[in-house]
N, C-alpha and C positions, 0 to 999 in steps of 0.2 A: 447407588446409581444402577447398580446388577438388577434392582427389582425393579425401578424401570423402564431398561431397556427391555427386559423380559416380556413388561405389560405392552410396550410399545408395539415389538412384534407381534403379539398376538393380536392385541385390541388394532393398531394399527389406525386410529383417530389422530388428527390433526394435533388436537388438545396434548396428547399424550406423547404423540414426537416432541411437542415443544418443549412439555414438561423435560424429557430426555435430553435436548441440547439445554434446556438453561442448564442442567446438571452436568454436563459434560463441560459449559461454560465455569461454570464454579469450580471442578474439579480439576482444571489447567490452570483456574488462577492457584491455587493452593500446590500444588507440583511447581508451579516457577516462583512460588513465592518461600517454598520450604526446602528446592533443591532436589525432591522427594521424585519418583518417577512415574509417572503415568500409567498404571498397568492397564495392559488394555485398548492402548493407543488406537496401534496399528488397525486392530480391529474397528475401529469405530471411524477413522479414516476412511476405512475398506466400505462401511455401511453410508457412508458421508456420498462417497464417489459415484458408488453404484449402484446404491437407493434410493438415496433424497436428491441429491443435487440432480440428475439427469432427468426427473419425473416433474410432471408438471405440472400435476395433481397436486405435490408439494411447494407450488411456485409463490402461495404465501408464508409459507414458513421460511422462504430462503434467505430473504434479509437474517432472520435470528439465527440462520444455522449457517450462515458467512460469519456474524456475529462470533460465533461459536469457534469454527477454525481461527481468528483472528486469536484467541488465547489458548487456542489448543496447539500450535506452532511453537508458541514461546513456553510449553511445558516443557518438562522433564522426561527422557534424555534430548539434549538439543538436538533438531533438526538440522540438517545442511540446506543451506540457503537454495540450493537446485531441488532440493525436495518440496522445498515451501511455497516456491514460482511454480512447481506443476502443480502443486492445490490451490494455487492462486488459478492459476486457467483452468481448474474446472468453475471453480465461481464463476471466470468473467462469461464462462457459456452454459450457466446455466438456460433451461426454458424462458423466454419472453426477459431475457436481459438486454434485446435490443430495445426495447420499448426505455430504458432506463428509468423506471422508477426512482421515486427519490429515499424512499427505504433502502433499496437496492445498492443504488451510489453508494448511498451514506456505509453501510455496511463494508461493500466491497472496498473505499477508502479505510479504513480500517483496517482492512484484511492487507491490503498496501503497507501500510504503518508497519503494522507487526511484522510484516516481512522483511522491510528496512530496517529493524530494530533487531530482528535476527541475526541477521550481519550490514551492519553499518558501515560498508565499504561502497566506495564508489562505484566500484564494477557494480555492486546490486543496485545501486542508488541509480544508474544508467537503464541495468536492464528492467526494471521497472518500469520507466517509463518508457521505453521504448516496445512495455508488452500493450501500453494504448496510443501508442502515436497513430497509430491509423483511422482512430475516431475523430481526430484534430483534422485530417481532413474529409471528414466525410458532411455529407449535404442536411444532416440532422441536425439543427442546432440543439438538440438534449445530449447527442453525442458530444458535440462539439463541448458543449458545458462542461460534463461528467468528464471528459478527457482533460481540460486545461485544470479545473478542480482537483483532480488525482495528482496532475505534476504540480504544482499547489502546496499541496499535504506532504506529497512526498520531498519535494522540494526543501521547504521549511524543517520539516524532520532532519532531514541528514545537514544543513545547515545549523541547528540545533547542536548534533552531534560531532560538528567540524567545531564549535566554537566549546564545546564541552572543557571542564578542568580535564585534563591527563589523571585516569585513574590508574593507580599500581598494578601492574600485573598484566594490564586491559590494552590493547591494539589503539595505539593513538588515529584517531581520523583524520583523515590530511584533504583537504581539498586539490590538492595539487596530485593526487594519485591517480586522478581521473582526467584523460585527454580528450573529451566527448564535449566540452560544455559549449565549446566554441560550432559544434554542430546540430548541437537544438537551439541556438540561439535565432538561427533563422525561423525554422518552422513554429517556436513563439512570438517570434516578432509578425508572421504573415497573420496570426491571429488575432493583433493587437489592432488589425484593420479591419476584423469579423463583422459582419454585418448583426448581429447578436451585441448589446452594451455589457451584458452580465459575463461575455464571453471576451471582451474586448480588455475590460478592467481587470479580470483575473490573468489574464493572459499578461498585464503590464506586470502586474506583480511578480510572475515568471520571471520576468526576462532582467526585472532589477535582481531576482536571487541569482539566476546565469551571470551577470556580470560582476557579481560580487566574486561568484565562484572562479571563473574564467581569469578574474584579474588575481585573484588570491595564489593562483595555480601558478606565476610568475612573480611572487612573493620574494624576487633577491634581497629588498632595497626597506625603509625603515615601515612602519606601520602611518606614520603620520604620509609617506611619500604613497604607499597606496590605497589609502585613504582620497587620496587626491588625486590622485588616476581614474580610483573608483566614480568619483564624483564628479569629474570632466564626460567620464564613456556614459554618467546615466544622463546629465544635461545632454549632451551631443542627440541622445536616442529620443 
């Protein structure tokens, strides 16, 4: 990978950054997969920030090099979840990411994932989604999409990771750690009435995972008993 990021720098061709993150890409999977440490990380983070990401000349290579942080996060040594949300907002501002591409989405959802999978707690599970609540309201319906989309992904992931076996050793995920579910439930519910269908449907999907979550969060009583709460609060909606 040393030879080239070397060529990269110098030649400085599109071709050749790419070549560079799929390699960076390969080499984060092999460090979270072997335990093994990233030498080199920080530095390439460092050239991610304030080379490629902010330029706009690179604005088609940036889905792959979102792509790229998405398993550069989950390398070796782990990152703190507050590290991995400030590389997550230089993705969401990159150049012409208002325009939202669907490379782009697709990517930066990803980059979501991994960061949820970083630390699978509800505090990140929250603040994640509340780094695109403001697209849900805004007047673009690509916004609008690519925002309900991400809570979506994210959504289902750490629902994934609530419902997980208990592994030894490993921070159990509790859906009841998290007191927030009962105040996104509105701002996905005013969606669910979007003038947008693709943005209305996704948005239903929301709001039955919030009510799973929200009702789970008050979990005294048997599984068959909120099971049936559960399914009164999603008729009622």
């Amino acid at each position: 990978m040393h030879a080239i990021f070397t060529r990269s720098r110098r030649v400085s061709s599109l071709e050749t950054w790419l070549e560079f993150w799929q390699a960076v890409s390969a080499c984060s999977k092999v460090s979270a997969a072997s335990g093994k440490a990233f030498i080199g990380r920080n530095t390439v983070i460092d050239i991610c920030c304030k080379q490629i990401l902010p330029k706009v000349e690179f604005s088609s290579i940036h889905p792959e090099v979102i792509s790229s942080l998405s398993n550069l996060i989950l390398s070796q040594p782990a990152l703190q979840a507050t590290e991995a949300i400030d590389l997550l907002r230089f993705s969401m501002s990159v150049p012409k990411s208002s325009d939202f591409p669907a490379s782009y989405i697709e990517a930066l959802t990803s980059h979501f994932d991994a960061t949820l999978k970083l630390a699978p707690s509800a505090d990140n599970c929250f603040n994640l989604l509340m780094l695109v609540k403001s697209w849900l309201l805004d007047e673009r319906v690509t916004a609008r999409q690519s925002a309900i989309h991400v809570w979506l992904s994210v959504l289902v992931k750490f629902l994934d990771y609530v419902n997980a076996p208990v592994v030894e050793n490993e921070p159990e995920v509790r859906p009841g750690d998290i007191h927030h579910f009962q105040s996104l439930l509105p701002v996905a519910c005013i969606r669910c009435i979007d003038s947008d269908l693709v943005t209305r449907r996704t948005a239903l999907e929301v709001v039955i995972i919030l009510i799973d979550l929200y009702y789970a969060r008050f979990n005294e009583s048997t599984p068959n008993d909120l099971r049936e709460k559960t399914t009164k609060a999603k008729a009622r909606f």
